[in-house]
C-alpha positions, 0 to 999 in steps of 0.5 A: 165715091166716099162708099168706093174709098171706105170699101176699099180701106175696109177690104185693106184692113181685112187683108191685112188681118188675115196676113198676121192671122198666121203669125199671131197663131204660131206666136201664141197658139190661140185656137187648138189646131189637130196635128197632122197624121203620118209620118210629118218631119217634126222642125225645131226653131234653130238657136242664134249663135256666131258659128250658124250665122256666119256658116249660113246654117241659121238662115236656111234652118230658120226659113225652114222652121217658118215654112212648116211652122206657120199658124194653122199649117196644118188645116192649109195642108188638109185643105190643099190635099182635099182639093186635090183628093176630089178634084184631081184624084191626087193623093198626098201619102207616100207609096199610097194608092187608090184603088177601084171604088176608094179603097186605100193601099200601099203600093208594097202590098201590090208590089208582092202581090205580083211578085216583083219584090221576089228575094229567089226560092235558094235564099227562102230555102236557106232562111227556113233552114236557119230557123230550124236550127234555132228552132231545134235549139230552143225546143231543147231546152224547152222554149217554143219558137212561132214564125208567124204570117200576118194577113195581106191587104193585097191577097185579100182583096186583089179585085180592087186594084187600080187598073195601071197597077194590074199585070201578071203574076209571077213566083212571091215570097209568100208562097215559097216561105210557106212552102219551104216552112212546111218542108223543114219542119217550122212552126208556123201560123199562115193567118193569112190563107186563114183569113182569106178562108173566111173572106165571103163567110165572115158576120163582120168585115175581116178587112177595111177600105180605108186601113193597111191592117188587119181589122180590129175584128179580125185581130181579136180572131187572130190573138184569140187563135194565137193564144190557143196555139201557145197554149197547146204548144206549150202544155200550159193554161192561159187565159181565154180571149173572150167577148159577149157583145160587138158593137157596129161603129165607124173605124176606130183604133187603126182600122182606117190608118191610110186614111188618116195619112192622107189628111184630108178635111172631110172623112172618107165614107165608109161601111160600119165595123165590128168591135167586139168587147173583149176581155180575157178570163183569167181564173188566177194560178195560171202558168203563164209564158214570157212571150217576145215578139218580133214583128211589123206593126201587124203586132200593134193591134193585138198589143194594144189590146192587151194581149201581154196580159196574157202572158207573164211578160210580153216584149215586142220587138218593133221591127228589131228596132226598139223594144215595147214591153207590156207593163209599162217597162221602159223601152229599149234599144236592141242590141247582142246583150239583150238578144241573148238574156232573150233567148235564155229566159223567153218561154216564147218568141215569135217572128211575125210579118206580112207578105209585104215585109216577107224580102226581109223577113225578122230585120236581122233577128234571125240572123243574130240569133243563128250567130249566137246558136251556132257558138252556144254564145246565149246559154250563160250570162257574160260579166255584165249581165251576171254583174247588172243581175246581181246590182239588182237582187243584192239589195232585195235580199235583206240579209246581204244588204245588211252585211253590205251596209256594215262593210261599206260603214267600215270601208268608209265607201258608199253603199252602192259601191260595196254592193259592186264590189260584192257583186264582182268578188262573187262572179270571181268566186263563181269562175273559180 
């Protein structure tokens, strides 16, 4: 009876142990937990004031700060996901699928595929005829202009699809922007259709089971052949992409990204990869382009690789949402004033996606970029550009930057507001 009594008691305390594990986890971060991967809502403890009391605007923030702040929340969700991954084949990602034999999709690449996202062949025929006129444009004034098609998971490997998903094949995008590219002259890179060649012949795995992208193989192909065609287009000398040893290892970088959002416990089996050791060959004195990009996350491989340092400058523009710069620049927001400094000092832009993202082609890029073709609105710099332009330079021309500092002494005004003030009488004197 004593032993029934003393187990019991023990069995209380170990519960009681475990219920403030959590609480003691989330109060001071004990042990070292992995945060989740993907796209995870990020909660902040809401702040304790009259006005979120009496609203009832603290209570609900801070039941839901608990729920998704809880020690070790994320080894609970890896675990409740893994279970339902083997045991009730359930996957816990947004739009992601299982296909035949475990390979990961999303269900876009699928969608296109068949052609259920088709925008209609008039508005692809206009768009193309767009980008030839901002095409035309730049080349007058001796600017390349690439459209360029990444690869597709879904067109290459088809054969995979889960069978619920399988249906007939109708008109997509993909094909009709290539085939009205052609028609009206565009520059254009169908990486896709190159790859898919390549499919059966390649030494090393063009695409992953387990990732959405393109492998780190085959962006090293794609942003040595990317890096060739500039250089013919543009008649100048960049460095050579190059490698001497590929290494077989299980997916790093990307190459496994839907897995990653599944945040499952135990890896995904998977066959070795290929990465080659790349370095570029610079032999110095080389007239490098500015590149801009304006891409899907197909872009990130190459730019993490670091194909800007090809490239004099080398800006991405994610999505036509926030701007990347090769070099460690700070990032920036898009907006009209940026498209056009753009457009007039770019040596280079691209406008990149896959067939998945072909229904919105550019996100608004092409269509900001005609509207300021049309009007010749991006061949001179307005007020402020000129303004900002001449912020920066005045106090790198020693000359100036002496007479400024003398006239802000005899003016009594600092030397940053003499600099505005001489910045602003010679953009006067420029109009006139």
């Amino acid at each position: 009876m004593l032993k029934s009594i003393d187990l019991k008691k023990y069995l209380f305390r170990m519960l009681m142990v475990l219920l403030f594990v959590p609480w003691i986890q989330a109060s001071f971060k004990l042990v070292k937990v992995k945060d989740l991967k993907g796209a995870v809502e990020k909660t902040y403890n809401p702040v304790l004031n009259d006005r979120n009391w009496f609203e009832g605007r603290f209570q609900n923030q801070k039941e839901h700060y608990l729920n998704n702040e809880f020690g070790f929340r994320p080894s609970f969700v890896r675990l409740h996901n893994q279970i339902d991954f083997y045991l009730f084949d359930k996957l816990h990602a947004n739009s992601v699928i299982r296909g035949k034999e475990n390979y990961l999709y999303e269900y876009n690449y699928i969608k296109t595929y068949y052609g259920l996202d088709f925008i209609g062949a008039d508005s692809i025929q206009n768009r193309m005829k767009q980008i030839k006129v901002i095409q035309d444009s730049l080349q007058a004034r001796n600017k390349l202009f690439l459209l360029v098609f990444a690869a597709s998971k879904g067109q290459f490997y088809p054969e995979y699809f889960p069978d619920s998903s399988i249906r007939d094949k109708k008109t997509t995008n993909y094909e009709m922007h290539i085939k009205y590219a052609a028609e009206t002259g565009v520059n254009f890179i169908d990486f896709n259709s190159w790859i898919l060649s390549m499919k059966n012949n390649a030494p090393y795995p063009l695409y992953t089971k387990y990732g959405i992208h393109w492998s780190y193989y085959s962006a090293c192909l794609v942003a040595d052949s990317l890096l060739h065609y500039i250089e013919h287009k543009t008649n100048r000398n960049l460095p050579e992409l190059e490698w001497k040893e590929t290494e077989m290892a299980s997916a790093r970088f990307d190459d496994n990204d839907i897995e990653k959002g599944l945040n499952l416990i135990f890896p995904l089996k998977g066959p070795k990869l290929a990465y080659p050791k790349i370095y570029l060959n610079d032999t110095g004195n080389l007239s490098k382009p500015k590149v801009c990009v304006v891409s899907d996350s197909y872009y990130w491989s190459l730019f993490n690789m670091g194909i800007g340092n090809a490239f004099a400058s080398n800006a991405f523009w994610y999505y036509n949402f926030i701007i990347y710069h090769s070099g460690g620049l700070p990032e920036q927001i898009p907006n009209e004033r940026i498209l056009k400094k753009s457009l007039r000092e770019e040596d280079v832009i691209i406008v990149m996606a896959t067939d998945a993202n072909l229904y919105n082609l550019g996100w608004g890029f092409l269509e900001n970029t005609a509207k300021l073709v049309h009007q010749n609105a991006y061949l001179k710099m307005d007020f402020e550009e000129r303004l900002e332009d001449l912020k920066k330079y005045i106090p790198t021309d020693s000359t100036w930057i002496r007479d400024i500092r003398r006239k802000a002494i005899a003016k009594g005004i600092s030397v940053d507001s003499m600099v505005t003030l001489d910045a602003i009488w010679l953009i006067e004197h420029e109009k006139n």
